[in-house]
PDB file of N, CA, C and O in Angstrom:
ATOM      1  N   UNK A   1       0.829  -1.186   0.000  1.00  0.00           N
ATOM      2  CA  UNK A   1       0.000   0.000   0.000  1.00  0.00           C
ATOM      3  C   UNK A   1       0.873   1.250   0.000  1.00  0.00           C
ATOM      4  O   UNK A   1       0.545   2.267  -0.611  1.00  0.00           O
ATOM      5  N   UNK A   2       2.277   1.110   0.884  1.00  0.00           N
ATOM      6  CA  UNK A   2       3.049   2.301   0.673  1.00  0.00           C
ATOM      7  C   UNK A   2       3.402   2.632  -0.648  1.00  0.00           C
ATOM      8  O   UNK A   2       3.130   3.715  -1.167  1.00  0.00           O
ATOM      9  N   UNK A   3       4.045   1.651  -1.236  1.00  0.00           N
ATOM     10  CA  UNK A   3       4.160   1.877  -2.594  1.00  0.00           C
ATOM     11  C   UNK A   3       3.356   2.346  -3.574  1.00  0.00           C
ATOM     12  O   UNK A   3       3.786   3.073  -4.469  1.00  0.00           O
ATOM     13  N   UNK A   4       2.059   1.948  -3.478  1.00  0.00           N
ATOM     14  CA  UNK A   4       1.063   2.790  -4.309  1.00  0.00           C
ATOM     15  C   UNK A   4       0.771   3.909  -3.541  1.00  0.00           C
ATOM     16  O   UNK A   4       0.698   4.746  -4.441  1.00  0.00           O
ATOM     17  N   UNK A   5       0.537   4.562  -2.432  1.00  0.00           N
ATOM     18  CA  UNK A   5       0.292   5.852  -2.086  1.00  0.00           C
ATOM     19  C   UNK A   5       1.662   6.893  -2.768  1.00  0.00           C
ATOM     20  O   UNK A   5       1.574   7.965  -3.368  1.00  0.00           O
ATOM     21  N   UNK A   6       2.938   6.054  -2.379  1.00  0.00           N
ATOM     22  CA  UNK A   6       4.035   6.905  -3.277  1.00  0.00           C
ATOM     23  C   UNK A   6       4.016   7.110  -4.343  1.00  0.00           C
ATOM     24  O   UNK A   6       4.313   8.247  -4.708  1.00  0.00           O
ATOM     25  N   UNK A   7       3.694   6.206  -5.222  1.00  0.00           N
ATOM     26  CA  UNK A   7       3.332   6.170  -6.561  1.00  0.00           C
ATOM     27  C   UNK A   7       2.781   7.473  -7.134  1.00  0.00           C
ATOM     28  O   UNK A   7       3.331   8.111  -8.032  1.00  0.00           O
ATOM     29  N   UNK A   8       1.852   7.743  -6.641  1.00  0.00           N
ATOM     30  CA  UNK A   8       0.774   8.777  -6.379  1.00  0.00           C
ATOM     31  C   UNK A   8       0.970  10.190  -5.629  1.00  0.00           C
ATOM     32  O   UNK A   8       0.070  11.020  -5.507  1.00  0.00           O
ATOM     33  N   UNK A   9       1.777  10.280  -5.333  1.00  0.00           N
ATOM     34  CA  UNK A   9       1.634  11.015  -4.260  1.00  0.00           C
ATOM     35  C   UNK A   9       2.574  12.443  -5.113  1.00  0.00           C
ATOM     36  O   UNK A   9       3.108  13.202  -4.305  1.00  0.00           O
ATOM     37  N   UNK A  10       2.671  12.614  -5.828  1.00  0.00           N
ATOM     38  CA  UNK A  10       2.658  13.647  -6.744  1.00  0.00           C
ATOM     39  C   UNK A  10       1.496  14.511  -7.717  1.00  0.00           C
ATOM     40  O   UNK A  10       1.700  15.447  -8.490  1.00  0.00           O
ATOM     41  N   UNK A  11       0.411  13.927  -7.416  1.00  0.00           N
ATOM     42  CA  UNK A  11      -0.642  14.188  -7.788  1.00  0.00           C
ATOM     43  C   UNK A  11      -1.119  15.575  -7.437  1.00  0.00           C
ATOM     44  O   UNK A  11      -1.646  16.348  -8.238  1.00  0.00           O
ATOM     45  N   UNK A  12      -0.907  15.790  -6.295  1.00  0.00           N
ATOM     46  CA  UNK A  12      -2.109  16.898  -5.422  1.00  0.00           C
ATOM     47  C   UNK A  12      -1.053  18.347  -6.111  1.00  0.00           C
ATOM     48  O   UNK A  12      -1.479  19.490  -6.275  1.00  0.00           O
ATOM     49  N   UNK A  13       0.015  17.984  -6.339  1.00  0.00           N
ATOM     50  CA  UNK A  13       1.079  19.494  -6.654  1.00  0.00           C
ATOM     51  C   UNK A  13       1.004  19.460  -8.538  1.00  0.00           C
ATOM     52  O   UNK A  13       1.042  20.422  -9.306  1.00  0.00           O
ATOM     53  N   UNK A  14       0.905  18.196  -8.809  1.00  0.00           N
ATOM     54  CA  UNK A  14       0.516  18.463 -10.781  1.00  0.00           C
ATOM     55  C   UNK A  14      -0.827  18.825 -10.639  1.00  0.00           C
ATOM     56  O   UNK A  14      -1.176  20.000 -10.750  1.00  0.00           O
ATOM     57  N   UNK A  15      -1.470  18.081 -10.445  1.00  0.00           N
ATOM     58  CA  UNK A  15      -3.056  18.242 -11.081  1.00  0.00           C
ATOM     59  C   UNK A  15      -3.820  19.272 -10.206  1.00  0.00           C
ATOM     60  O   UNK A  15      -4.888  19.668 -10.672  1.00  0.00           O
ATOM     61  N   UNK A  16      -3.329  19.880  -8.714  1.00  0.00           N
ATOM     62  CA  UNK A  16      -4.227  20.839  -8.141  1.00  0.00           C
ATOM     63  C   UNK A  16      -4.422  20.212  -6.873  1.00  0.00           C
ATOM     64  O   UNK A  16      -4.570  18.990  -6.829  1.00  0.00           O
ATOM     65  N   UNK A  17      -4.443  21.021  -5.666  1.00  0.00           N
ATOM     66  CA  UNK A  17      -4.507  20.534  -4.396  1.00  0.00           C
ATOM     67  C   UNK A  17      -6.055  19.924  -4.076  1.00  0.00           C
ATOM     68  O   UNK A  17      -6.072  19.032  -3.227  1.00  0.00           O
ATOM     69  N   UNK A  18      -7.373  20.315  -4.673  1.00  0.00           N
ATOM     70  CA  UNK A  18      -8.177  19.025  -4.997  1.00  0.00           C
ATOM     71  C   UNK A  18      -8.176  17.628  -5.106  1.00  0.00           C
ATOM     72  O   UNK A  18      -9.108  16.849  -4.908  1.00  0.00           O
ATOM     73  N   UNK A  19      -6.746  17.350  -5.523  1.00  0.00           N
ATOM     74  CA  UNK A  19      -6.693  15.847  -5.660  1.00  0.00           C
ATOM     75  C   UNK A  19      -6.093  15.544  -4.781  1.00  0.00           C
ATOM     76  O   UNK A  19      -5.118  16.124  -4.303  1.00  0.00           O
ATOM     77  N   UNK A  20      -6.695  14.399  -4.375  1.00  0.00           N
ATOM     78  CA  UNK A  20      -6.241  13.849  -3.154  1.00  0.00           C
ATOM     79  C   UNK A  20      -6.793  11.968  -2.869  1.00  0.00           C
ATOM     80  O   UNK A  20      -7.897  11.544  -3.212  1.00  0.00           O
ATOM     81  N   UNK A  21      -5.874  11.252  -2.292  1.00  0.00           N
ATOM     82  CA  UNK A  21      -5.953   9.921  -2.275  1.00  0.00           C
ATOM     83  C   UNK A  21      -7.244   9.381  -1.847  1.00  0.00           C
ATOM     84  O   UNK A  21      -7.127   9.660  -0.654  1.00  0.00           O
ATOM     85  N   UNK A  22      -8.278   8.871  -1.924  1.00  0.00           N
ATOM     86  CA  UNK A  22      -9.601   8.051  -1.157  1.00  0.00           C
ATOM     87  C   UNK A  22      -9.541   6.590  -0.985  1.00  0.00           C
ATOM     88  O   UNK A  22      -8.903   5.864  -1.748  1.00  0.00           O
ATOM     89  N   UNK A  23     -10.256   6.144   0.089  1.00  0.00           N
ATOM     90  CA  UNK A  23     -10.600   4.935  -0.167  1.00  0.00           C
ATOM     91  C   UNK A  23     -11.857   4.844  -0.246  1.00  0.00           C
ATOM     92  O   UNK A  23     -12.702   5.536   0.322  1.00  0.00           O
ATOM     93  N   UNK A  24     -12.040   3.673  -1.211  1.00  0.00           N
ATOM     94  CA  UNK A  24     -13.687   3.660  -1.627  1.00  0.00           C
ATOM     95  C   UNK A  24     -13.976   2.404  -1.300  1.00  0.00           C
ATOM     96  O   UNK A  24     -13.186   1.715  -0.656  1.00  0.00           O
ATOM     97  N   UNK A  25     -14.944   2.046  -1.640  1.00  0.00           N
ATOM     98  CA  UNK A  25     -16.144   0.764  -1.531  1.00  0.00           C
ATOM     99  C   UNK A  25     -16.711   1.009  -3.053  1.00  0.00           C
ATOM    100  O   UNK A  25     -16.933   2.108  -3.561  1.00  0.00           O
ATOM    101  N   UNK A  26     -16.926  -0.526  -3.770  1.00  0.00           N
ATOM    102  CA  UNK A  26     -17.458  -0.522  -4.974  1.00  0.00           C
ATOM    103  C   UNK A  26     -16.899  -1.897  -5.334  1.00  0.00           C
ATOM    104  O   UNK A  26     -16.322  -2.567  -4.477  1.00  0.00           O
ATOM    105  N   UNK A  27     -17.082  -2.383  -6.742  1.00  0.00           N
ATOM    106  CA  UNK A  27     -17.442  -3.329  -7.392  1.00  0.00           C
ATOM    107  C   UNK A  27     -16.453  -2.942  -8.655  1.00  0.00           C
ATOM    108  O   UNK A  27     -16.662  -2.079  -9.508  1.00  0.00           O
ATOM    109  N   UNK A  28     -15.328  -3.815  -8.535  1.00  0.00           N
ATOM    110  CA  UNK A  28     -14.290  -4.023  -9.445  1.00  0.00           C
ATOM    111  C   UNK A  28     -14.709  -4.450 -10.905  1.00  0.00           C
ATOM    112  O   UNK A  28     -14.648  -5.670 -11.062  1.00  0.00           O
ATOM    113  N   UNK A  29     -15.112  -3.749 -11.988  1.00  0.00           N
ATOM    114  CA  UNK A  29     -15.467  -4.339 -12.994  1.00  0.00           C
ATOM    115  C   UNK A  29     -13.639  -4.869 -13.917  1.00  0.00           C
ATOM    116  O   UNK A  29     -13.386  -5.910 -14.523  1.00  0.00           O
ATOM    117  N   UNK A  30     -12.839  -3.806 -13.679  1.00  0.00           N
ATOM    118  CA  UNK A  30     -11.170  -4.132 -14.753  1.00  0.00           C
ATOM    119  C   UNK A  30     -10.216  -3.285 -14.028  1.00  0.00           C
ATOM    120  O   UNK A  30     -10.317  -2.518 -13.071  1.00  0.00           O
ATOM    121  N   UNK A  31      -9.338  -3.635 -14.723  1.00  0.00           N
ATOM    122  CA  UNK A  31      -8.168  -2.499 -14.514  1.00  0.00           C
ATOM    123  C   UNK A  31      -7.830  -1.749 -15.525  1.00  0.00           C
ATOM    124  O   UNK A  31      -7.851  -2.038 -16.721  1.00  0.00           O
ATOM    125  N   UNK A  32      -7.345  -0.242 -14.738  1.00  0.00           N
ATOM    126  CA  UNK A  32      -6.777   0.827 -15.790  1.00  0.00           C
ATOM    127  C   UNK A  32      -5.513   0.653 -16.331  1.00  0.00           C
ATOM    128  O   UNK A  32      -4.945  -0.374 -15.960  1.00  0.00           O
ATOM    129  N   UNK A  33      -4.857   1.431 -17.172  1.00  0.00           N
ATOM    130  CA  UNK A  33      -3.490   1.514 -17.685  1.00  0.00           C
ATOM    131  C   UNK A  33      -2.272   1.446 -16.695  1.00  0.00           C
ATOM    132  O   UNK A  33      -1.225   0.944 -17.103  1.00  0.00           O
ATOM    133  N   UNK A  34      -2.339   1.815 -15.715  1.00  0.00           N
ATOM    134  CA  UNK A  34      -1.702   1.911 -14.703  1.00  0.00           C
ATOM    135  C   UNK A  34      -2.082   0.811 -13.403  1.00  0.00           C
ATOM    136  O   UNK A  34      -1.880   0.916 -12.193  1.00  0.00           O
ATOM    137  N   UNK A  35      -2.582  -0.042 -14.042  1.00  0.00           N
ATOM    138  CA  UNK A  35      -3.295  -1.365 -13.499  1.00  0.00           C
ATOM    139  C   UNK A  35      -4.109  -1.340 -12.246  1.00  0.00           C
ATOM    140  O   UNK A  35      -4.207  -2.344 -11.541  1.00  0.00           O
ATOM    141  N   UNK A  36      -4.989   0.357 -11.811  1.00  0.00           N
ATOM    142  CA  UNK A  36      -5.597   0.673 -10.826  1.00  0.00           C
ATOM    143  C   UNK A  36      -6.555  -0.224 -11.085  1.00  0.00           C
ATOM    144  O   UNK A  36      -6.377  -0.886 -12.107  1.00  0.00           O
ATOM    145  N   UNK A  37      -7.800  -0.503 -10.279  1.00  0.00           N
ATOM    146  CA  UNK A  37      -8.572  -1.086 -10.258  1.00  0.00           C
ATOM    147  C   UNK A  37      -9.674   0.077 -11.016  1.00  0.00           C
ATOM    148  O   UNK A  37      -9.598   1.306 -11.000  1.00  0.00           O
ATOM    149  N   UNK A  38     -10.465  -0.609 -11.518  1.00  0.00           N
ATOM    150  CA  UNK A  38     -11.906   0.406 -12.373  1.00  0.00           C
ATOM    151  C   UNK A  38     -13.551  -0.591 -11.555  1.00  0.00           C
ATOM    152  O   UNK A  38     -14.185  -1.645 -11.508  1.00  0.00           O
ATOM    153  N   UNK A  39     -13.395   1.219 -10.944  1.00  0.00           N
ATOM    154  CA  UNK A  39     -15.060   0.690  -9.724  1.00  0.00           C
ATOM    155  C   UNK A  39     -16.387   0.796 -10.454  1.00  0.00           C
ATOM    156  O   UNK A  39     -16.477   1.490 -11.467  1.00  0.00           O
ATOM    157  N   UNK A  40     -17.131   0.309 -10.097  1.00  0.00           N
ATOM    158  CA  UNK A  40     -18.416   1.256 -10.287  1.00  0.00           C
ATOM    159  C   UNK A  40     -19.450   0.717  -9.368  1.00  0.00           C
ATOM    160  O   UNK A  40     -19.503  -0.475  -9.064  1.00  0.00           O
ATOM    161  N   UNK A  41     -20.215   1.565  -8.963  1.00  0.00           N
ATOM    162  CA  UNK A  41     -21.143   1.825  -7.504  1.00  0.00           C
ATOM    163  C   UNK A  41     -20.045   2.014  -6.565  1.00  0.00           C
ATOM    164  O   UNK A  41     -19.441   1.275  -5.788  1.00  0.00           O
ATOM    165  N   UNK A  42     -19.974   3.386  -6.925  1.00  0.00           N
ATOM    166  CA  UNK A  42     -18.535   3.838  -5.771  1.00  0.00           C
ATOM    167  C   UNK A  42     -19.213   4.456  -4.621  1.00  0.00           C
ATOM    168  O   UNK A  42     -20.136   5.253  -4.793  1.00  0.00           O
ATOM    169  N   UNK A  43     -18.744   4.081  -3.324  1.00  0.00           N
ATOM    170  CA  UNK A  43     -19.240   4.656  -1.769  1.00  0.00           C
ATOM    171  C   UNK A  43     -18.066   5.221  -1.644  1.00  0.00           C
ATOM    172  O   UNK A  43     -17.193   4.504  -2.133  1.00  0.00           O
ATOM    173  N   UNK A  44     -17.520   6.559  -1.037  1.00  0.00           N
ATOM    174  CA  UNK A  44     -16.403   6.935  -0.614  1.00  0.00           C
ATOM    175  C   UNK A  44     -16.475   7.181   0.612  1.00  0.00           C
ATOM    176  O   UNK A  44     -17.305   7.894   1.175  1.00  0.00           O
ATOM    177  N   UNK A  45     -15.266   6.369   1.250  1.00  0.00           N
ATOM    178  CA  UNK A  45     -15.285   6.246   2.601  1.00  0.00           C
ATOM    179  C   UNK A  45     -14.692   7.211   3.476  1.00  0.00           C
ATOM    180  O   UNK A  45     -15.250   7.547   4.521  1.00  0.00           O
ATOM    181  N   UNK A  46     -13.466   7.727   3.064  1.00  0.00           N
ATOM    182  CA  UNK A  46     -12.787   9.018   3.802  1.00  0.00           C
ATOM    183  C   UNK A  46     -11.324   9.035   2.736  1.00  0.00           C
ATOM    184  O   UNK A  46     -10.891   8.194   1.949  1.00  0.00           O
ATOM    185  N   UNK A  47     -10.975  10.010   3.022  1.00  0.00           N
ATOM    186  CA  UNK A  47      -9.614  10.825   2.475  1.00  0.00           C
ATOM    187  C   UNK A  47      -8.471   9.849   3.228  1.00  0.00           C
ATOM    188  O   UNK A  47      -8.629   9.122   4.209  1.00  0.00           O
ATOM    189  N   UNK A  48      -7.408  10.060   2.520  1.00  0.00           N
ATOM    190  CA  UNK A  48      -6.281   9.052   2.626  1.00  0.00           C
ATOM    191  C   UNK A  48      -5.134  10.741   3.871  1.00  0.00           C
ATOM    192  O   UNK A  48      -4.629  11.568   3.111  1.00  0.00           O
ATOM    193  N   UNK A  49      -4.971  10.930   4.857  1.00  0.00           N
ATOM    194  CA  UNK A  49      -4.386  11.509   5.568  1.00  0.00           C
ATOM    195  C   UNK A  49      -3.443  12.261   5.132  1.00  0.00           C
ATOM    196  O   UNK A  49      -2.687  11.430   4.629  1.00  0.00           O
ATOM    197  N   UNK A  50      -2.719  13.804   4.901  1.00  0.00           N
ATOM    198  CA  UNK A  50      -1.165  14.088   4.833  1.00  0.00           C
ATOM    199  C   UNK A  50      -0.073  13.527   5.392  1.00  0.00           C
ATOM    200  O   UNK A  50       1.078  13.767   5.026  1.00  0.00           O
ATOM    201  N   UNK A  51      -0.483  12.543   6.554  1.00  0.00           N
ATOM    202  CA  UNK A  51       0.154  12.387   7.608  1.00  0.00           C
ATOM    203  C   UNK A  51       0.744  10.779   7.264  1.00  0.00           C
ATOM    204  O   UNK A  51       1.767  10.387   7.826  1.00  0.00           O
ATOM    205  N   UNK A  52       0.086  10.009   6.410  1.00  0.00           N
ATOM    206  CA  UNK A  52      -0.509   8.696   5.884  1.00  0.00           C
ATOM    207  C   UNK A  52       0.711   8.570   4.393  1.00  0.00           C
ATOM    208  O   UNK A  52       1.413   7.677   3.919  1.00  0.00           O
ATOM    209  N   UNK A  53       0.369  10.312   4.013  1.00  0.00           N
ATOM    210  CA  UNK A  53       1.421   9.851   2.391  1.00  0.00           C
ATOM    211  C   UNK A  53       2.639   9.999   3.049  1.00  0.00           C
ATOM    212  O   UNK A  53       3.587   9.233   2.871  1.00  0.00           O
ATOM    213  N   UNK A  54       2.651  11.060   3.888  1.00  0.00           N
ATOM    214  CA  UNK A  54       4.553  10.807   4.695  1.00  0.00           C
ATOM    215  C   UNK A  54       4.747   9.552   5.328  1.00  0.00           C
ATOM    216  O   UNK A  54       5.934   9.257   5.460  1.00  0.00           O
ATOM    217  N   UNK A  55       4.093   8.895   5.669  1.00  0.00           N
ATOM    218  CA  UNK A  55       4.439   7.802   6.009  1.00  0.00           C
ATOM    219  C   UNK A  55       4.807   6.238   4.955  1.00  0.00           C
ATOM    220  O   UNK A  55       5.313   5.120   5.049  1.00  0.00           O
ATOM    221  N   UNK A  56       4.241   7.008   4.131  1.00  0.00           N
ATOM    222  CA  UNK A  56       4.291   5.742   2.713  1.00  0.00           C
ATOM    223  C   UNK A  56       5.461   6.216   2.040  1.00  0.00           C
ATOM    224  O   UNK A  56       6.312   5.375   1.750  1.00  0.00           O
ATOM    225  N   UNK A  57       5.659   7.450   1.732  1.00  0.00           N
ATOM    226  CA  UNK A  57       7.444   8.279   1.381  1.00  0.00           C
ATOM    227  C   UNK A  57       8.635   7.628   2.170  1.00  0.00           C
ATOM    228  O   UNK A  57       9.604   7.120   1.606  1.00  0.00           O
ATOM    229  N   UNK A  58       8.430   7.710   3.843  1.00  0.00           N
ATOM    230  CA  UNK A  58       9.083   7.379   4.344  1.00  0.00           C
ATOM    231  C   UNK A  58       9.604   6.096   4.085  1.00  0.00           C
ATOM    232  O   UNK A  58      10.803   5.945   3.851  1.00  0.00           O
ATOM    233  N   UNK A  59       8.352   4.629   4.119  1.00  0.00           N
ATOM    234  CA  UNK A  59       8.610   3.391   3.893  1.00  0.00           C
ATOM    235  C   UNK A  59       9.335   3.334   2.701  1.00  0.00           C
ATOM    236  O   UNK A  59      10.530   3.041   2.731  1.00  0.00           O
ATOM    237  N   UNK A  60       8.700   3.603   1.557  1.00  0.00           N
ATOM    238  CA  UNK A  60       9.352   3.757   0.289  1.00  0.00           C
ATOM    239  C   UNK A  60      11.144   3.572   0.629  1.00  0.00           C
ATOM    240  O   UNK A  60      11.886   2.590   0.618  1.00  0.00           O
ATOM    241  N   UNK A  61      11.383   5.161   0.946  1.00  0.00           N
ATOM    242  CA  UNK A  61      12.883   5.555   1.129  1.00  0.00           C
ATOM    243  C   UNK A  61      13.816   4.542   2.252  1.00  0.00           C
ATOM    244  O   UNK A  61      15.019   4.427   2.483  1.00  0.00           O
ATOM    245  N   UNK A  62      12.927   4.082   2.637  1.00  0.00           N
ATOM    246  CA  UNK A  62      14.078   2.970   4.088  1.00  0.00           C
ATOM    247  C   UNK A  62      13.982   1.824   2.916  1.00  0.00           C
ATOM    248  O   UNK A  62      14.988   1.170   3.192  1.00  0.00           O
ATOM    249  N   UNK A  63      13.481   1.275   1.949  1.00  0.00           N
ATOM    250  CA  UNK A  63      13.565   0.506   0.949  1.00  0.00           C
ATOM    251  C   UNK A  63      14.964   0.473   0.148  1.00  0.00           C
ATOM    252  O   UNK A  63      15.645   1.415  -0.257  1.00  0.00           O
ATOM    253  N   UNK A  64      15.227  -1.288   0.024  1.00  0.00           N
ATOM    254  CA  UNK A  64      16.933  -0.678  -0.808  1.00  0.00           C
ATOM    255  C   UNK A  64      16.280  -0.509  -2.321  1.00  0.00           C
ATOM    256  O   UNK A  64      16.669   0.308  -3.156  1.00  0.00           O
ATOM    257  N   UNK A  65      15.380  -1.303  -2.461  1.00  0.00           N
ATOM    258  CA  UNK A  65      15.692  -1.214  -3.944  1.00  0.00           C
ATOM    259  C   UNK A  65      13.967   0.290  -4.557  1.00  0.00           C
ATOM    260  O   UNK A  65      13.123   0.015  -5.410  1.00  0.00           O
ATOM    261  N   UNK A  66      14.023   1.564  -3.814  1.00  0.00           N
ATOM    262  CA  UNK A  66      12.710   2.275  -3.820  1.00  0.00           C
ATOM    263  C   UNK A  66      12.991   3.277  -5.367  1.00  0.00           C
ATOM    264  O   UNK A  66      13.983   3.384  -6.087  1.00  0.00           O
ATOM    265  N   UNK A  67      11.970   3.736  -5.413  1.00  0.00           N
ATOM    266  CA  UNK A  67      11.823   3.866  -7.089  1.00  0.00           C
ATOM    267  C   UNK A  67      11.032   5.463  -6.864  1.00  0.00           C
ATOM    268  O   UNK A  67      10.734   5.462  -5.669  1.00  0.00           O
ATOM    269  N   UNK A  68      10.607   6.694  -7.428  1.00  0.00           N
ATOM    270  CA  UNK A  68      10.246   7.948  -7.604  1.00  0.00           C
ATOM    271  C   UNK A  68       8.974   7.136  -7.905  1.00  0.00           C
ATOM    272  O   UNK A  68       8.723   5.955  -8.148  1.00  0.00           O
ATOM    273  N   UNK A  69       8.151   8.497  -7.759  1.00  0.00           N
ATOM    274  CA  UNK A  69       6.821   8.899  -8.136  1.00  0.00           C
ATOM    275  C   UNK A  69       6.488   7.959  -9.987  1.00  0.00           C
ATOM    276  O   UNK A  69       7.282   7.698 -10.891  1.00  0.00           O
ATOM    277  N   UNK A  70       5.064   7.722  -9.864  1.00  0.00           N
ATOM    278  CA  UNK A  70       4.904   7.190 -11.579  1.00  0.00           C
ATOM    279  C   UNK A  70       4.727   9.129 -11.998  1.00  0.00           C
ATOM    280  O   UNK A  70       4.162  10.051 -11.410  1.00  0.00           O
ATOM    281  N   UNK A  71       5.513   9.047 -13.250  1.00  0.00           N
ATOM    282  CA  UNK A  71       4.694   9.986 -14.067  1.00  0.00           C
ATOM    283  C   UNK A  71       4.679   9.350 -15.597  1.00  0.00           C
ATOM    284  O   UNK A  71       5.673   8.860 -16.134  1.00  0.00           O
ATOM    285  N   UNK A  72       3.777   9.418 -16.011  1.00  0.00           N
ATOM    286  CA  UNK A  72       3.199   9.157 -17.258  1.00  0.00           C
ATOM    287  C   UNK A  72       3.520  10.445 -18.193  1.00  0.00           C
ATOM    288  O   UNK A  72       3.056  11.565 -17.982  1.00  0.00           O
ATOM    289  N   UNK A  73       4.412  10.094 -19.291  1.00  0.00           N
ATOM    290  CA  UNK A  73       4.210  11.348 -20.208  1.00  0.00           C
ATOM    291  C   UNK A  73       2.893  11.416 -21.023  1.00  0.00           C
ATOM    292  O   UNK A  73       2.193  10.436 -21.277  1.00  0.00           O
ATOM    293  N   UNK A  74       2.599  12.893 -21.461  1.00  0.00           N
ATOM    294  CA  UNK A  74       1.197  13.103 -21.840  1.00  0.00           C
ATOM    295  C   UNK A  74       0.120  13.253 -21.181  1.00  0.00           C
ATOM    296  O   UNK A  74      -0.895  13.784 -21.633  1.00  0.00           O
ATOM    297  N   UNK A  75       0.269  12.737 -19.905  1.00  0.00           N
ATOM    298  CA  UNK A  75      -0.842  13.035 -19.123  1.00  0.00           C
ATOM    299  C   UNK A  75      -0.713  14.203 -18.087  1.00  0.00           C
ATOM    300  O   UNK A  75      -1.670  14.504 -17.373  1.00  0.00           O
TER     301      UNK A  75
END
């Protein structure tokens, strides 16, 4: 889970401080390009913490073999 919150966690400073991590409830129909899961009948349960992505940065970085943020060109 750290790894995908890091993954991500460049989001809220590209795309606008609006974006921000959730966890949801819903019904897995596929996966996206980036092999997220694709919901539908989405319940959103609460916001993923500031406090939550420093902690997934952190894990990341005590990692030997840890890797940067995904960015996708074009998007």
């Amino acid at each position: 889970m750290a790894r995908r919150l890091y993954d991500y966690a460049h989001l809220p400073h590209e795309k606008g401080p609006g974006v921000r991590p959730w966890v949801l409830s819903g019904r897995e129909t596929g996966r996206g390009p980036d092999n997220e899961p694709l919901v539908v009948d989405v319940d959103p349960l609460c916001r993923i913490a500031d406090g939550v992505i420093d902690e997934a940065r952190a894990e990341v970085a005590r990692q030997e073999r840890a890797w940067g943020p995904l960015r996708r060109g074009g998007r």
